[in-house]
C-alpha positions as CSV (number, residue, x, y, z in Angstrom):
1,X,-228.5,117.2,133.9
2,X,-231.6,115.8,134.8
3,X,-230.8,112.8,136.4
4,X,-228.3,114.6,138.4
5,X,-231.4,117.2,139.7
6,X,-233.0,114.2,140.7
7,X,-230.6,112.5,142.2
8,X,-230.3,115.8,144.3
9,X,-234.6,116.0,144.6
10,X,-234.2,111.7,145.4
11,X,-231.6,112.0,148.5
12,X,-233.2,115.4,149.6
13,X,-237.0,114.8,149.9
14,X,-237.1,110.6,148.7
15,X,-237.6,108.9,145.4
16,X,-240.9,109.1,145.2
17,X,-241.5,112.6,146.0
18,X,-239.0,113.5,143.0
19,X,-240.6,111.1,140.1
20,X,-243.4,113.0,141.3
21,X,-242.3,116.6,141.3
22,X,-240.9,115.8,137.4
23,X,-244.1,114.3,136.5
24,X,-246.0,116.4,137.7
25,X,-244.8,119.7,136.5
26,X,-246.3,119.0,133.4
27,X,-249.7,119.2,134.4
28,X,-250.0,123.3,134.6
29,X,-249.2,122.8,130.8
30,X,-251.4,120.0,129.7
31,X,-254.6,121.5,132.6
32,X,-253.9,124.7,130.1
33,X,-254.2,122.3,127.2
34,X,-258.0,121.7,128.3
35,X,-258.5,125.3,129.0
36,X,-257.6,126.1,125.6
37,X,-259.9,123.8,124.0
38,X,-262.8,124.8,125.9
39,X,-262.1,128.6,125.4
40,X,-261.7,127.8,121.9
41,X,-264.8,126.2,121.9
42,X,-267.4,127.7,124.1
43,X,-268.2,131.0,124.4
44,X,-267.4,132.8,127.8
45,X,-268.0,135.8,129.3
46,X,-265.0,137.9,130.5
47,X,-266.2,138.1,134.2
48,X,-266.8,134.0,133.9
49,X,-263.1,133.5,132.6
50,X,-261.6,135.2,135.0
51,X,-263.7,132.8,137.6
52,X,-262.6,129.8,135.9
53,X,-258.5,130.1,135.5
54,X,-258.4,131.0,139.3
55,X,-260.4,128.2,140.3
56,X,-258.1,125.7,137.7
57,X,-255.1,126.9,139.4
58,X,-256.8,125.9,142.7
59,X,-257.5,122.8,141.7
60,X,-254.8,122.7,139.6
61,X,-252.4,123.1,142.8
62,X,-254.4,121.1,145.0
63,X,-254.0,118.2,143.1
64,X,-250.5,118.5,142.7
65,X,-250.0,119.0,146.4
66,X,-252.0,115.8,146.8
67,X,-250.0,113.7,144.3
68,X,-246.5,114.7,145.9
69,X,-248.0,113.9,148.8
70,X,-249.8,110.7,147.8
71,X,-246.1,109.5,146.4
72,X,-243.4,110.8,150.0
73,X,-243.1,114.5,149.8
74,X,-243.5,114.0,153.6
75,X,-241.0,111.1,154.1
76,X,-238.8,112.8,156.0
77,X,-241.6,113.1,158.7
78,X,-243.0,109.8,158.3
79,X,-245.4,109.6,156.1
80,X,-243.5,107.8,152.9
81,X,-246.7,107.3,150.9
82,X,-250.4,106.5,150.5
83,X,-249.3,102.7,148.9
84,X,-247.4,99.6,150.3
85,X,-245.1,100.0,147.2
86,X,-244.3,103.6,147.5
87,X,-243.4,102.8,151.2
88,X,-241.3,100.8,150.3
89,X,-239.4,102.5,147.4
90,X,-239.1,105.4,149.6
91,X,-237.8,103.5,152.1
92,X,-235.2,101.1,150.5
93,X,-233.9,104.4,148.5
94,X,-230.7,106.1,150.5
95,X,-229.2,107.9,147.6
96,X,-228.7,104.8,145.4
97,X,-231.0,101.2,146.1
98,X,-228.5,99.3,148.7
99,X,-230.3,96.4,148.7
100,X,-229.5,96.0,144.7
101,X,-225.7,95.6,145.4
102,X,-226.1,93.9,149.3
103,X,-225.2,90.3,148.8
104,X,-226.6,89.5,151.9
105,X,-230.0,91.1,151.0
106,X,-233.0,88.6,151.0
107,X,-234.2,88.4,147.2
108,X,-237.7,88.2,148.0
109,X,-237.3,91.5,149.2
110,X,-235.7,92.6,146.0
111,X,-238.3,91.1,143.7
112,X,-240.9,92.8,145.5
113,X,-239.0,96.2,145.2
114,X,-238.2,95.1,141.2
115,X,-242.8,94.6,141.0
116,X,-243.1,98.3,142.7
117,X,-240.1,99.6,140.4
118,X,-241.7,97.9,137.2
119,X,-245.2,99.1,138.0
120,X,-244.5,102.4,138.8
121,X,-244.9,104.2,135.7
122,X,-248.1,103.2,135.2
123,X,-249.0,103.6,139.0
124,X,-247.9,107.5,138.7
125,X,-250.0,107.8,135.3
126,X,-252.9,106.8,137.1
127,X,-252.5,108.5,140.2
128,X,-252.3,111.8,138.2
129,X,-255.2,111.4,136.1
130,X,-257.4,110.3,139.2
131,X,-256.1,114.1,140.5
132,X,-256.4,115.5,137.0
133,X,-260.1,114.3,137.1
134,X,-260.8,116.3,140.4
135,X,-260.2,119.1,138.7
136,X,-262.3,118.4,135.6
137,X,-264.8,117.7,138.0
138,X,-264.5,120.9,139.6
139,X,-264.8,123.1,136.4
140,X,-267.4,120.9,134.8
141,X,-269.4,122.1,138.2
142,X,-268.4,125.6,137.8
143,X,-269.0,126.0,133.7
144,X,-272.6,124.3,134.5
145,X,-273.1,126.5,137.7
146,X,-272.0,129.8,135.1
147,X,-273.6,128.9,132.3
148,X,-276.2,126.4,133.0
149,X,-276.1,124.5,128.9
150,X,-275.4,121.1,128.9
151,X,-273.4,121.5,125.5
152,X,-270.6,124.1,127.5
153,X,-270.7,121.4,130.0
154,X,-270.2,118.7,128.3
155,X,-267.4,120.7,125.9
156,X,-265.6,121.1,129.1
157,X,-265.9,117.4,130.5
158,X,-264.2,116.6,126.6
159,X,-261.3,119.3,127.3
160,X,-260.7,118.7,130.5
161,X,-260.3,114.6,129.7
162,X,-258.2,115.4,126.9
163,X,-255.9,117.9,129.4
164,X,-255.6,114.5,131.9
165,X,-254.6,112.2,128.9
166,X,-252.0,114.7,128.4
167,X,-250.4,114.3,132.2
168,X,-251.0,111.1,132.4
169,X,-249.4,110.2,129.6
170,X,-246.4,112.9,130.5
171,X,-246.6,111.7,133.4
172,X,-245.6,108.3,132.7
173,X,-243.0,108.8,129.8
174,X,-241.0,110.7,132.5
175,X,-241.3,108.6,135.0
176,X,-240.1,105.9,133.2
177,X,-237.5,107.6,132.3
178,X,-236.1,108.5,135.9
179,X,-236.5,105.2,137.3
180,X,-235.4,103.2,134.3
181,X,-232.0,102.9,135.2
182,X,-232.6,101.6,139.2
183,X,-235.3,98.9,137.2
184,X,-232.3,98.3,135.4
185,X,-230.0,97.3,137.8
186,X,-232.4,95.6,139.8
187,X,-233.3,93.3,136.8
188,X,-229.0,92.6,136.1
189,X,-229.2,91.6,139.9
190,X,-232.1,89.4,140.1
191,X,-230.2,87.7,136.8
192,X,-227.6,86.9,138.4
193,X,-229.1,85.9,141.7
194,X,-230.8,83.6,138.9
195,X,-234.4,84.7,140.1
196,X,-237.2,84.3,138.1
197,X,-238.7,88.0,136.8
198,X,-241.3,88.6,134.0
199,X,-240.4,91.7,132.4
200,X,-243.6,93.5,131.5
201,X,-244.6,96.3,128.5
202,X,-247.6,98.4,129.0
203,X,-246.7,100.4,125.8
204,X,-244.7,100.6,122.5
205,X,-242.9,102.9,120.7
206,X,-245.0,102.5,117.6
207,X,-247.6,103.7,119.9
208,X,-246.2,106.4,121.6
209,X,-245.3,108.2,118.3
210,X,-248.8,107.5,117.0
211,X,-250.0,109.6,120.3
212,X,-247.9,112.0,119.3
213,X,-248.9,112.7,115.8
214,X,-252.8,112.5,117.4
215,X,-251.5,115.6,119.7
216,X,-250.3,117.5,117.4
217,X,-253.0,116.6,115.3
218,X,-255.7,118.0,117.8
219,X,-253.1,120.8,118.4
220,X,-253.5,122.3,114.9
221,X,-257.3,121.4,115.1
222,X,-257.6,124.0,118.5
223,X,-255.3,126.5,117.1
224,X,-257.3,126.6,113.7
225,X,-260.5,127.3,116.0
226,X,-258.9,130.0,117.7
227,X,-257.0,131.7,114.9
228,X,-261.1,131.3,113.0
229,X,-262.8,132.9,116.1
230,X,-261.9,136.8,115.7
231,X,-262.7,138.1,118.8
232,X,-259.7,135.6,120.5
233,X,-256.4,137.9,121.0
234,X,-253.1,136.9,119.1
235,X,-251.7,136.8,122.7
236,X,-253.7,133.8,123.5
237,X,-253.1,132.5,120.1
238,X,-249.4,132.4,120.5
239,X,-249.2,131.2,124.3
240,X,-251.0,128.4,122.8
241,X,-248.5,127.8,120.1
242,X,-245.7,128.0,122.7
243,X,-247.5,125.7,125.3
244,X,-248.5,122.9,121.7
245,X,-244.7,123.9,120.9
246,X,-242.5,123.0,124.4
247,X,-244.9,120.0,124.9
248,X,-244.9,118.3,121.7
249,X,-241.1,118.7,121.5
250,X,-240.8,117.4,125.0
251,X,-242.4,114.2,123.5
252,X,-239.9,113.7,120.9
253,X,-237.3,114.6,122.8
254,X,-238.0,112.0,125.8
255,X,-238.9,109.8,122.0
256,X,-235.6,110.1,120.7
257,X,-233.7,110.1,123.9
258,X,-235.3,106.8,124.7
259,X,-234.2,105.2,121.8
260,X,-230.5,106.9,121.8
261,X,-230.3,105.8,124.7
262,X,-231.5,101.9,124.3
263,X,-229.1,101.9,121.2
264,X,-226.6,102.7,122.6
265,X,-226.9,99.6,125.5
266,X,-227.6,97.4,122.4
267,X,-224.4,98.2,120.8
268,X,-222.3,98.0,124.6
269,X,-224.2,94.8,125.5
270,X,-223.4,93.3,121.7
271,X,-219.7,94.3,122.1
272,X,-219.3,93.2,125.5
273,X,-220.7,89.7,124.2
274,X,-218.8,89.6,121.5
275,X,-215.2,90.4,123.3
276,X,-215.9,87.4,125.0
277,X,-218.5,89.1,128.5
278,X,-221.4,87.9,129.4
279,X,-223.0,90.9,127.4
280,X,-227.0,90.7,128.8
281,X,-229.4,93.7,127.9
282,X,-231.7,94.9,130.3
283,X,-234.1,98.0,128.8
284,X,-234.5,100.6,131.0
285,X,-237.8,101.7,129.2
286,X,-240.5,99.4,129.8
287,X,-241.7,99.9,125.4
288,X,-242.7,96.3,123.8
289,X,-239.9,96.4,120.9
290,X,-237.2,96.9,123.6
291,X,-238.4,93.7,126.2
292,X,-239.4,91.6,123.7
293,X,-235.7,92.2,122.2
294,X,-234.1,91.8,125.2
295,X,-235.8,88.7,126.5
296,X,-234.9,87.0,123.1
297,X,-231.4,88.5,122.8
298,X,-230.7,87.3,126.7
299,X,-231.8,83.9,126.1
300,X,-229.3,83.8,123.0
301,X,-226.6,85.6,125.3
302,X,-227.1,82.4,127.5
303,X,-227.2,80.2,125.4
304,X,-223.8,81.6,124.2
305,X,-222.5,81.8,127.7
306,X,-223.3,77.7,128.0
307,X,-221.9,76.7,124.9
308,X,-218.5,79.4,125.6
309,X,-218.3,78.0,128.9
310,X,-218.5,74.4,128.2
311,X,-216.2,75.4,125.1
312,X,-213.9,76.6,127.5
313,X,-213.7,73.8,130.0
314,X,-213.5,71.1,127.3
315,X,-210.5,73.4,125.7
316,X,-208.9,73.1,129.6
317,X,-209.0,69.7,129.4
318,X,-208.0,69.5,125.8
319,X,-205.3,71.7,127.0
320,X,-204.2,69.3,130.0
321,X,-204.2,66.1,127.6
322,X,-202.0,68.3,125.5
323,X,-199.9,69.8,128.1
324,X,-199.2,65.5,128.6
325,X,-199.0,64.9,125.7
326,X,-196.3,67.7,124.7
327,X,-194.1,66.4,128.0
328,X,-193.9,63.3,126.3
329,X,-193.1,64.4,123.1
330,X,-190.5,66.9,124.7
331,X,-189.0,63.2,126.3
332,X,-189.3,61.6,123.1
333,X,-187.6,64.8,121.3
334,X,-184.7,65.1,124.1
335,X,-184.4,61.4,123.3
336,X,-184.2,61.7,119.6
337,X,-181.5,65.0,120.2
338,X,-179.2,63.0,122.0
339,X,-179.3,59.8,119.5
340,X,-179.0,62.4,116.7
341,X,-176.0,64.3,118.6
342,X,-174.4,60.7,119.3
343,X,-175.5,59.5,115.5
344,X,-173.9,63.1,113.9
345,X,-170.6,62.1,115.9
346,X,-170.3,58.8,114.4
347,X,-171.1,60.0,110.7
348,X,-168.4,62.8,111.7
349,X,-166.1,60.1,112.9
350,X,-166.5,58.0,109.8
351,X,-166.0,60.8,107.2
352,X,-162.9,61.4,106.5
353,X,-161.4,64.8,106.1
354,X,-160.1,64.2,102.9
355,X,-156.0,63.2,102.2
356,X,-153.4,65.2,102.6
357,X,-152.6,66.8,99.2
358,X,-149.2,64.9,97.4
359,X,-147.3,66.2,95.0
360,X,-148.7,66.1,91.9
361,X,-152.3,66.9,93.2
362,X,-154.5,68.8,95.1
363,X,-157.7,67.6,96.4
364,X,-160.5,70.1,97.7
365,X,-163.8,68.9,100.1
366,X,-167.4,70.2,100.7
367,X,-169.8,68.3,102.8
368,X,-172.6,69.7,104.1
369,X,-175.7,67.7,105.7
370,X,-179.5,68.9,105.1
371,X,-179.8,68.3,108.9
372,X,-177.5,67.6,111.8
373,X,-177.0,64.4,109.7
374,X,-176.8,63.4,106.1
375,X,-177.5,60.9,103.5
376,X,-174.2,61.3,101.7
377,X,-171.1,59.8,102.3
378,X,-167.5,59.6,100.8
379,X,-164.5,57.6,101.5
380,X,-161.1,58.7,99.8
381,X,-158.4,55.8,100.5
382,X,-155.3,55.0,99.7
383,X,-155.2,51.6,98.0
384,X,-151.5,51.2,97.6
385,X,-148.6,53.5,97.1
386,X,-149.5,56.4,94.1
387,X,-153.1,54.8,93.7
388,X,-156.1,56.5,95.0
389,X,-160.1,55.1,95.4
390,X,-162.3,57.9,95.8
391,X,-165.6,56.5,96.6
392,X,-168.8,59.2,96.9
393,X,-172.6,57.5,97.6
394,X,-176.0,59.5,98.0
395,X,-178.6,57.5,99.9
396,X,-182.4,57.6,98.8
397,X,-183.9,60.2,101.5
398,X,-182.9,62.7,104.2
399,X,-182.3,62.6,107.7
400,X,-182.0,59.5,109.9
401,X,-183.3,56.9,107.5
402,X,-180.7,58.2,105.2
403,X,-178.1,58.6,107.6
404,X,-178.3,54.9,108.6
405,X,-178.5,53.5,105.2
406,X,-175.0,55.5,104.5
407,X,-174.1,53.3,107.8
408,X,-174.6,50.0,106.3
409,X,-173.0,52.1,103.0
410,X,-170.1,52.5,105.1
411,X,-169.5,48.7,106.5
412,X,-170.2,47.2,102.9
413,X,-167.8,49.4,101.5
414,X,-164.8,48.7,103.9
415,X,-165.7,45.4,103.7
416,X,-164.6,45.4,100.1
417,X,-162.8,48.5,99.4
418,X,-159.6,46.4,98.8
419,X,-161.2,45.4,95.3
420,X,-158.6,45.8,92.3
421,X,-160.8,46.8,89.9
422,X,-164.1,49.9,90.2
423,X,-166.0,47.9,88.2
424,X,-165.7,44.5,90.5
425,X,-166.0,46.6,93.4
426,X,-169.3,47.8,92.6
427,X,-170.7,44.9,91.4
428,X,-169.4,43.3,94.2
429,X,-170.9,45.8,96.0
430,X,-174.4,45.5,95.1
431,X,-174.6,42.1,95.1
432,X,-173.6,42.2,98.8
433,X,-175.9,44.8,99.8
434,X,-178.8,43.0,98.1
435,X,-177.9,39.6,100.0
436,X,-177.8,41.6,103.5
437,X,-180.3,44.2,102.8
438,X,-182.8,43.5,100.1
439,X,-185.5,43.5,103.0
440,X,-185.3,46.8,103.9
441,X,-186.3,47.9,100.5
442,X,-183.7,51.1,99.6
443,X,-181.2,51.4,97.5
444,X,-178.4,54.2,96.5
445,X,-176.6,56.1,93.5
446,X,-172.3,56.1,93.8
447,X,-169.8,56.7,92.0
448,X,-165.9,55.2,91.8
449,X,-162.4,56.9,90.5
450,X,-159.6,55.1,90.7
451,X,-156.4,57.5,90.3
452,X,-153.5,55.9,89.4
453,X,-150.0,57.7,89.7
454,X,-147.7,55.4,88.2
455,X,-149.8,55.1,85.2
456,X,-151.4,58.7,85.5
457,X,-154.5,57.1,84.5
458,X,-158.3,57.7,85.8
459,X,-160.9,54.9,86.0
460,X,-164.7,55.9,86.9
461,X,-167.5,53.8,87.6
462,X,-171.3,55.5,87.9
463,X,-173.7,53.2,89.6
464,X,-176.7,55.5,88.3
465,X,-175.0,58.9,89.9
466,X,-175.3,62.1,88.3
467,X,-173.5,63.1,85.6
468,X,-169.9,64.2,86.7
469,X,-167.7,66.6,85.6
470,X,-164.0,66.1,83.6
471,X,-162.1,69.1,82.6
472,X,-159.0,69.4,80.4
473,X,-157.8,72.9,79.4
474,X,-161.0,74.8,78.3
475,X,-163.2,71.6,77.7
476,X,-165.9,70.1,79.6
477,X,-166.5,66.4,79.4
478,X,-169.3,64.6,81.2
479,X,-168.8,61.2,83.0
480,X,-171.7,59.5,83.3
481,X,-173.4,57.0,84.9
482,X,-172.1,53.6,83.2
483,X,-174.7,51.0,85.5
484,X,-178.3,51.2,87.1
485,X,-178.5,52.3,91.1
486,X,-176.6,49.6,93.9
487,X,-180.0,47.7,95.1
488,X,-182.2,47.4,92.3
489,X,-181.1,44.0,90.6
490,X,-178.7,41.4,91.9
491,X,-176.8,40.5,89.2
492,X,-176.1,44.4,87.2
493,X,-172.8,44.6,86.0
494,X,-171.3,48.3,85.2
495,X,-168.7,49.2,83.1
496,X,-165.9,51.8,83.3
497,X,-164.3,55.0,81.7
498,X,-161.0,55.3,81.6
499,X,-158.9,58.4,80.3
500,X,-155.2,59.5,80.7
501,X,-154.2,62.1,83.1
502,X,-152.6,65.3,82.0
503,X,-151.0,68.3,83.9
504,X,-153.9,70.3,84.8
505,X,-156.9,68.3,84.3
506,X,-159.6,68.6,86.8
507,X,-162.5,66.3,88.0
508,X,-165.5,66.9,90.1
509,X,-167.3,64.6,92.2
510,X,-170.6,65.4,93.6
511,X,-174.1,64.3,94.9
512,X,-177.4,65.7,93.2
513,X,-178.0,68.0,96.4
514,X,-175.5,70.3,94.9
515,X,-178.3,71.7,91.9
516,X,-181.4,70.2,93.5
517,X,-181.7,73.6,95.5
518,X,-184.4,75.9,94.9
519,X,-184.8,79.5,95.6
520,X,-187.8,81.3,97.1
521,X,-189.8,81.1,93.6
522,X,-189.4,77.4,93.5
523,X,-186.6,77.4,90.8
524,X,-183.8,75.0,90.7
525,X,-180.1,75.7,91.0
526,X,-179.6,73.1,88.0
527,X,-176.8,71.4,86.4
528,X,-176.7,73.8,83.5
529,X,-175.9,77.0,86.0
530,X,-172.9,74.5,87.9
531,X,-171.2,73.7,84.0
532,X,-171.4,77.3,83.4
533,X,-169.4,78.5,86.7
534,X,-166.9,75.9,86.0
535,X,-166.4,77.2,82.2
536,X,-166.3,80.6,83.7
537,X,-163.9,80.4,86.5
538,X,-162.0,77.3,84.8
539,X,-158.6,79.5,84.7
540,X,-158.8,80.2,88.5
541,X,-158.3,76.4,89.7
542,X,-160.3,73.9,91.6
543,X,-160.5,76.2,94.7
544,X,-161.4,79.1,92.6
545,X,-164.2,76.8,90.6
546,X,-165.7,76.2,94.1
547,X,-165.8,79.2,95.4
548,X,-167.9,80.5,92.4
549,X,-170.0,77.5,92.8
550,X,-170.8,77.9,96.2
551,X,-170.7,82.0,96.1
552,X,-173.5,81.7,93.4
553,X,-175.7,79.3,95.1
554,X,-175.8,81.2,98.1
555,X,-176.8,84.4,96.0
556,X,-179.4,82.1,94.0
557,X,-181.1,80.9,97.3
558,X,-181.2,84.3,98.8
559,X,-179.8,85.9,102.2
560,X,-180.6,83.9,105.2
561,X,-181.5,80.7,103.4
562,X,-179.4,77.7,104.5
563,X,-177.5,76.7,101.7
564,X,-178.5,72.5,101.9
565,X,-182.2,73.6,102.2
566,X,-183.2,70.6,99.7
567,X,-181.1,68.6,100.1
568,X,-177.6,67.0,101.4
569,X,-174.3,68.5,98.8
570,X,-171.2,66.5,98.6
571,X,-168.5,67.5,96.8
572,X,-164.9,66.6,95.8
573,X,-162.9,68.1,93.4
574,X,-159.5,66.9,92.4
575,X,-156.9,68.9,90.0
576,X,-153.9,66.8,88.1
577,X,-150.2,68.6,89.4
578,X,-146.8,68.9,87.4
């Protein structure tokens, strides 16, 4: 409301003229501040008092007229001020400062109107004590003319000094506060014009409050005198406690305002820094607290604004070199998607589907890769007529290591999968993929089952494969592994297991990524949970044993969880026919 009534005062009459028409309307209360004390203290007559309150008024309103003057009032007619600096506030003022937001304007200029700005609090506080000491003058003539005693005098000089401290201390509190905000701007403009500005204090707001508890100090020491002295009316008594009353709480109102104020530009400046702005604080009060703050908390705002900015432009290049870098990896990648695409159709080509099911058995297949491709592979062959080689491997690893180790699986075995015997055929084996391979460091786990349907006989061979599974009515029997892993030693010879085959008997082939699955709380599928399904759903067949197996697994890893999350599963299950 107040800045808006000057705003009005500002475009109407001219800045000046308004910081001085707010400023000064607190002298009729502080000149009656000086009249109080000397009527408090001196004895005067009632023809005398009358004398004196006119001729204050006089004064009073002389000196008032003269400081509006002194500071525009007649602008409009050419006469903007008794000063260079008034001039040219007044005259750089058209209802906001253009030149603070012109570009174009010459910054000299600016700095100049920032100096009269900056100075002109204290230029109004001692413009209206000079005035406010013409009219002490005037009544120390007058009590000394009226009374002729140098002690009424001199109690008059003392009141009337302590009345023009008042104004000019009102005086400058509220003209700091009107033309804070314009020093303001001009400050954030001369910033960022990067012009070099001193930004003075000429008080504190230690001090200030200190002057204020001194006031109402010597407010309660002049109304103690005057409540004392009987023959003073109440009604003089209690205009004085109104006048102490509106002027003291004027104080520390413009007090807290000031500092309500400057908070609240701390906290937007802070926030503006901190959400990434350039977040400067300029005080619009000129107190030492507030520019010593903000000259230390702009130097760390710049210092912040460097090291963001150079943060910044070493994160663009960083962002180039990575933007580079990614387009080669996305080449590579694309690369490495179509060798994988062309490497999945080979493994696809080289897996069989599994044989068509003869009388007398049924066969049933799972493969399913980790990835796009796998380190598992099977071959199931027809040796001769009625006898059967089902060969199942699991390579050390996952993914295209893996998948090109079950390559050279692959070649080695059709190279000798012609072998009469499991047990020569995996010796055989390993002592060719150590001659060819034993460079490369990796080795494998298989297994070997021979069926053979004249003889309805089964012969296994385990080269360090997992345990595999036998059953015959509603037993379980465990085939396990009967030599070490194919690449560890040269000459390792493996024995075999053989056992009759009976109406109804049922084997299970299958790699360890079929129980080395875990669920979300790092627990493992296991082989005790797959012997369990297979005793359980024993009755329903081989396809009904693998359905349970697989419909529990997915239940144990949880919706939405690929089923091969650990690891590559193979399995072949085969089930003896009338």
């Amino acid at each position: 409301m107040i800045q808006k009534f000057f705003i009005y005062l500002s475009g109407r009459l001219s800045f000046g003229a308004a910081i001085a028409i707010f400023s000064t309307s607190w002298s009729w209360v502080a000149s009656f501040y000086g009249f109080f004390f000397v009527f408090a203290t001196v004895a005067i007559k009632p023809d005398d008092l009358i004398i004196i309150i006119v001729t204050q008024l006089l004064a009073t309103a002389c000196a008032v007229l003269s400081h509006l003057v002194h500071f525009g009032l007649l602008h409009n007619w050419g006469l903007s001020g008794f000063t260079k600096s008034l001039r040219l506030i007044n005259k750089s003022y058209r209802g906001v400062f253009d030149i603070i937001r012109d570009s174009r304007s010459d910054s000299s200029t600016l700095l100049k109107l920032y100096k009269s700005i900056l100075y002109l609090p204290m230029i109004n506080l001692i413009t209206a004590v000079a005035y406010a000491y013409f009219v002490v003058v005037v009544l120390i003539f007058l009590m000394y003319y009226l009374s002729g005693s140098p002690v009424n005098t001199a109690l008059t000089a003392t009141g009337g000094s302590f009345g023009a401290i008042i104004i000019g201390y009102f005086t400058y509190n509220i003209t700091e506060y009107l033309s804070g905000p314009y020093k303001q701007l001009i400050e954030e403009e001369l910033f960022n014009r990067n012009r070099d500005f001193r930004n003075r204090y000429f008080f504190s707001i230690k001090y200030k409050s200190i002057f204020t508890l001194l006031l109402v100090f010597v407010s309660m020491i002049i109304l103690m005198v005057l409540i004392r002295s009987s023959e003073k009316s109440m009604v003089l008594v209690i205009t004085f406690i109104v006048l102490s009353v509106s002027a003291i709480g004027f104080l520390i109102f413009l007090s807290l305002n000031t500092i309500n104020i400057s908070l609240k530009k701390i906290n937007r400046a802070t926030r503006e820094l901190a959400s990434g702005g350039q977040g400067f604080y300029f005080p619009s009060f000129s107190d030492r607290e507030l520019v010593i703050f903000s000259n230390n908390y702009n130097s760390a705002a710049v210092e912040i604004n460097e090291i963001r900015a150079d943060l910044e432009k070493k994160i663009t290049e960083r962002t180039e070199e990575l933007k580079k870098a990614y387009d080669s990896l996305n080449f590579v990648y694309k690369q490495i998607q179509a060798d994988l695409l062309l490497a999945k159709r080979i493994q696809d080509k080289i897996m069989p589907k599994g044989p068509d099911n003869r009388p007398g058995v049924e066969f049933l297949l799972k493969y399913i890769p980790m990835s796009d491709i796998g380190g598992d592979i099977y071959c199931i062959d027809r040796i001769r007529d009625d006898y059967l080689r089902i060969f199942i491997a699991d390579a050390m690893g996952h993914g295209i290591q893996a998948a090109l180790v079950t390559m050279i699986i692959k070649a080695e075995y059709e190279k000798l999968k012609k072998t009469e015997k499991p047990a020569a055929f995996i010796e055989k084996l390993n002592s060719s993929f150590i001659k060819l391979y034993n460079s490369l460091n990796v080795f494998f786990s298989c297994a070997v089952a021979d069926l053979d349907f004249n003889d309805r006989t089964l012969e296994y061979v385990s080269a360090g494969h997992p345990d595999q599974l036998f059953i015959r009515g509603d037993s379980l029997e465990i085939l396990p592994h009967t030599g070490r892993l194919v690449g560890i030693k040269k000459d390792s010879s493996y024995s075999s297991i053989r056992k009759n085959l009976l109406s109804g008997d049922k084997i299970i082939f299958f790699t360890d990524g079929l129980y080395d699955q875990f669920n979300e709380n790092e627990e493992a599928f296991g082989e005790t949970r797959i012997k369990d399904i297979v005793l359980r759903e024993n009755g329903k067949g081989i396809s009904g044993i693998i359905e349970a197996i697989f419909g529990d697994l997915a239940v144990f890893m949880g919706g939405g969880r690929k089923i091969s999350a650990n690891d590559d599963i193979t399995l072949i299950a085969v089930e003896i026919k009338e």
